[in-house]
C-alpha positions, 0 to 999 in steps of 0.5 A: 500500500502506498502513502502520500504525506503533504507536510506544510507550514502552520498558517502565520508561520513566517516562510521564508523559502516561500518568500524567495521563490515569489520574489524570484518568480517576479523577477523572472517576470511572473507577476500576479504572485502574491503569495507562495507557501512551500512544503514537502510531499513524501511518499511511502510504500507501506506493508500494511494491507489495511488502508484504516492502520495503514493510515493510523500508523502514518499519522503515527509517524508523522506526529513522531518524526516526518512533521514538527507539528509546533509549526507544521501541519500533515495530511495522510492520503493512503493510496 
C-alpha cells in the first residue's frame, strides 16, 4: 500500500523559502504572485494491507518524526 504525506507550514508561520521563490518568480517576470507557501510531499510504500492502520500508523509517524507539528501541519492520503 502506498502513502502520500503533504507536510506544510502552520498558517502565520513566517516562510521564508516561500518568500524567495515569489520574489524570484517576479523577477523572472511572473507577476500576479502574491503569495507562495512551500512544503514537502513524501511518499511511502507501506506493508500494511489495511488502508484504516495503514493510515493510523502514518499519522503515527508523522506526529513522531516526518512533521514538527509546533509549526507544521500533515495530511495522510493512503493510496
Amino acid at each position: 500500500m502506498k502513502a502520500r504525506i503533504h507536510v506544510t507550514l502552520k498558517n502565520g508561520v513566517l516562510d521564508p523559502q516561500g518568500a524567495a521563490v515569489r520574489h524570484s518568480l517576479g523577477a523572472l517576470g511572473f507577476d500576479g504572485v502574491e503569495k507562495v507557501r512551500q512544503g514537502k510531499i513524501i511518499e511511502m510504500e507501506l506493508t500494511e494491507t489495511d488502508a484504516g492502520k495503514a493510515e493510523e500508523q502514518v499519522k503515527a509517524m508523522c506526529e513522531k518524526l516526518l512533521a514538527n507539528t509546533v509549526i507544521e501541519d500533515y495530511a495522510v492520503e493512503i493510496l
